[in-house]
C-alpha positions, 0 to 999 in steps of 0.5 A: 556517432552513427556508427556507435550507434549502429554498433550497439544496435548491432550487438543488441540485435545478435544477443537477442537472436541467441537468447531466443536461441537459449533453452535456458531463455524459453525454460525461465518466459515459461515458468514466469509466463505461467506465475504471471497467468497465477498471479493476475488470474488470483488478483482479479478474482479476489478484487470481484469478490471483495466489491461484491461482497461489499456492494452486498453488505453495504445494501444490506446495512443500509437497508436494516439501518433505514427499517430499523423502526421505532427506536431511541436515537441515542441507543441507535447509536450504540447499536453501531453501524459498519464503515467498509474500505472499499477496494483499490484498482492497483491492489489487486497487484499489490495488496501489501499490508491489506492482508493484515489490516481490517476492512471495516470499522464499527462505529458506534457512540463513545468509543473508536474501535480498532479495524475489524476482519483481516484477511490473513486471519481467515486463512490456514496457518499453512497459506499465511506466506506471501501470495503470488500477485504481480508485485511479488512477481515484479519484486523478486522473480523480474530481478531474478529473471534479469540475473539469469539471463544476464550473469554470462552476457560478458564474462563468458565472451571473456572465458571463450574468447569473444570478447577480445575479437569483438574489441579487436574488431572495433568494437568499444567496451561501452558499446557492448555493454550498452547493446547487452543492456538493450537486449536485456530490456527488449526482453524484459518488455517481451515478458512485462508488457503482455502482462500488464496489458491483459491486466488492464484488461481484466481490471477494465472487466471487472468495471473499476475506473483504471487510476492512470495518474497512480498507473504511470508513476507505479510502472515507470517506478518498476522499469526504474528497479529493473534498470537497476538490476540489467545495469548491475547484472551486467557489470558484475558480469564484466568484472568477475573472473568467469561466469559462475562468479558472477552467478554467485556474486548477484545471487547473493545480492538478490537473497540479500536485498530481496529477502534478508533486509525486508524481513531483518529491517521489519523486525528490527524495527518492531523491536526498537518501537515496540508498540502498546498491547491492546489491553494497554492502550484501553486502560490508558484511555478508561484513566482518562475517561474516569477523570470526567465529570459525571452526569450529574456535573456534566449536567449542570454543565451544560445546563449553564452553558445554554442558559447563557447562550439563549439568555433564560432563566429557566430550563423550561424555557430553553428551546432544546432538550438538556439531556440530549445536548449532555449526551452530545457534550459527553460524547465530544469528550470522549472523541477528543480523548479517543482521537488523542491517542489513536493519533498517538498510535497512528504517528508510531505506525507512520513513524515505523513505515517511513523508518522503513522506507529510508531503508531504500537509499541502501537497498533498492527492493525496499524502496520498490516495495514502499512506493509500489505500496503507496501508489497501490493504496496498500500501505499504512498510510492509506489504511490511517487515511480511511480510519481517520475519515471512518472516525470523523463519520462516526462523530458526525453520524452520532451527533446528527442522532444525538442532535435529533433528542437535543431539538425535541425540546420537553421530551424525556431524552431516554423516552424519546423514540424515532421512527424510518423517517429520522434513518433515511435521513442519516448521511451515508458514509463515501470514502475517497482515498487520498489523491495521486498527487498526494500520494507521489509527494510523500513517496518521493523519496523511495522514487528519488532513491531507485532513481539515484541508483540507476544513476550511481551505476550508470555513471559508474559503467566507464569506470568498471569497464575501463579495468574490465578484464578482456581475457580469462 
């Protein structure tokens, strides 16, 4: 045992010094060295300039809103307020899909209005490709990095003749390979750690609280895929008749799993589930609305319903403003129907994103990406997530406003004014985005599948290298 040990230790050490060795090792740390310093020096300054454009705007609505004066509640609730996402630490590594989504939300009374302000429109048509962040890095460049240096590792000791006396000197085909494999990773780490430790630096710089519990799970996940990619590399080298073989074999793997299927699977889905347009959806929900009672019934309603609860007779004598409990009834009816179907709709984006993910029991590029998403804050899932506690304030927001002519018994509701007083007293809006343990638990599939896929190929190495060819 300690020999095997030692042999593979030994062949570990020797790969190393010959990849140190290699212009085409220095050419590929180089190049990646410097999209790295790209992506990280991009992905803190876009996350400072998105929480000080957010601090800046949030102190300037809350500021209006607090000096707004004498003003109607109801018609202050129309006049609407902002909810602003805040920024997640980890999505300055992988923004995924925040690009595409809005950062805000306008809440207003009686309506759920769609998130606002994407990113991806701001920009010119010809920066709309994918920008160069750590995730694209780790996603497409890492597997790449790892095909490159490892596509010759076996095949060509077969092509010239080193492979058989390694064997014949006592050393076994796994413990080559195992050594190989060692290399690979040392290597690996000689390129990933300095990154993410200067990373954490940076985001410790820029004053956001680093998310330890999303951290470990989201760099363990990425050391899992490029597993994947070592463990297969370097058995595709073992089988294939020569080196170029194998160059093409896992050039072709990684066109295939890093950008054919993520787009293919994306747009296949799009065009099973087709979603509503916006005018569709807006029309669906004005039938509902129009199928309401009207003030005057609404009215007598509601009229009804506080006499029996306060026991009178007589409106007069009701200790609460009746136009302002209506403004509240018909409000809560316009909630239920907007909640109905924004729920409907949330469900099909989920639908599709979780269609997606399955995706990553076959390819394990998509399993990475879903879980990197997830644990980044990135996703669909933590988008509905804000929109959804965006929705709940504006109800609570407008029914606090509202509430305030309901309790101004024998005032006209639409007369009635308030002035700094009744604005200060409005709660503000504080998001919390879903937690770690939360986050894990629905994205423990795509973890489950790059695991599976490290194991399928471990477990394979025995096999493939017991019919391994020892000569060309």
């Amino acid at each position: 045992m300690a020999q095997t040990e030692a042999i593979w230790r030994i062949v570990a050490g020797q790969e190393l010094k010959m990849l140190w060795r290699s212009r085409r090792f220095k050419l590929l740390m180089l190049l990646s060295t410097l999209l790295f310093s790209l992506a990280m020096l991009t992905g803190w300054q876009h996350a400072r300039d998105y929480r000080e454009a957010y601090n800046s705007v949030m102190g300037r609505q809350n500021e209006m809103f607090e000096r707004q004066g004498e003003l109607n509640p109801h018609s202050a609730t129309h006049h609407g307020v902002y909810a602003f996402k805040p920024w997640s630490p980890l999505s300055s590594w992988d923004p995924g899909l925040l690009p595409y989504l809005g950062s805000a939300v306008m809440l207003e009374s009686h309506k759920q209005n769609f998130d606002r302000y994407r990113a991806a429109q701001d920009q010119l048509s010809l920066s709309r490709f994918s920008p160069v962040t750590l995730a694209t890095l780790f996603q497409y460049l890492v597997p790449l990095f790892v095909i490159l240096l490892a596509y010759s590792m076996i095949a060509e000791e077969r092509e010239n003749g080193t492979l058989k006396l390694l064997l014949v000197q006592g050393s076994s085909p796994l413990q080559l390979f195992y050594g190989k494999a060692a290399a690979l990773a040392i290597a690996l780490a000689i390129l990933v750690l300095p990154v993410l430790g200067l990373s954490l630096g940076l985001m410790a710089i820029g004053g956001g609280a680093i998310p330890w519990l999303r951290l470990v799970p989201f760099i363990g996940a990425y050391a899992l895929y490029w597993g994947i990619f070592i463990w297969l590399a370097l058995l595709v080298s073992a089988r294939s008749g020569s080196s170029r073989s194998a160059l093409l074999i896992l050039l072709g793997v990684w066109f295939i799993n890093a950008l054919i299927v993520p787009r293919v699977g994306l747009g296949w889905m799009q065009a099973q589930h087709p979603l509503p347009t916006a005018g569709e959806f807006q029309r669906e929900i004005a039938k509902e609305q129009d199928a309401l009672p009207d003030w005057d019934a609404r009215t007598e309603k509601v009229k009804a319903a506080l006499l029996k609860q306060y026991g009178v007779k007589d409106i007069k004598a009701l200790p609460v403003n009746l136009e302002g409990a209506v403004l509240q009834d018909n409000e809560a009816d316009d909630t239920r129907i907007y909640a109905e179907h924004f729920a409907r709709l949330y469900s099909r984006y989920r639908r599709d994103e979780e269609l997606y993910s399955q995706l990553g029991w076959l390819f394990p590029t998509v399993a990475i990406q879903s879980f990197s998403q997830a644990l980044a804050g990135s996703d669909y899932q933590h988008h509905a997530h804000f929109l959804s506690a965006a929705e709940q304030y504006r109800f609570d927001y407008v029914s606090f406003l509202n509430n305030s002519i309901t309790k101004a018994q024998g005032q006209d509701a639409f007369k009635y004014t308030a002035g700094n007083e009744l604005w200060k007293q409005v709660p503000d809006f504080h998001y919390n985005e879903p937690s770690a343990a939360d986050v894990l638990s629905r994205s423990a599939p795509s973890l489950a599948a790059l695991g599976l896929w490290l194991l399928l190929l471990v477990g394979a190495t025995p096999f493939v290298l017991k019919r391994m060819q020892v000569v060309s």
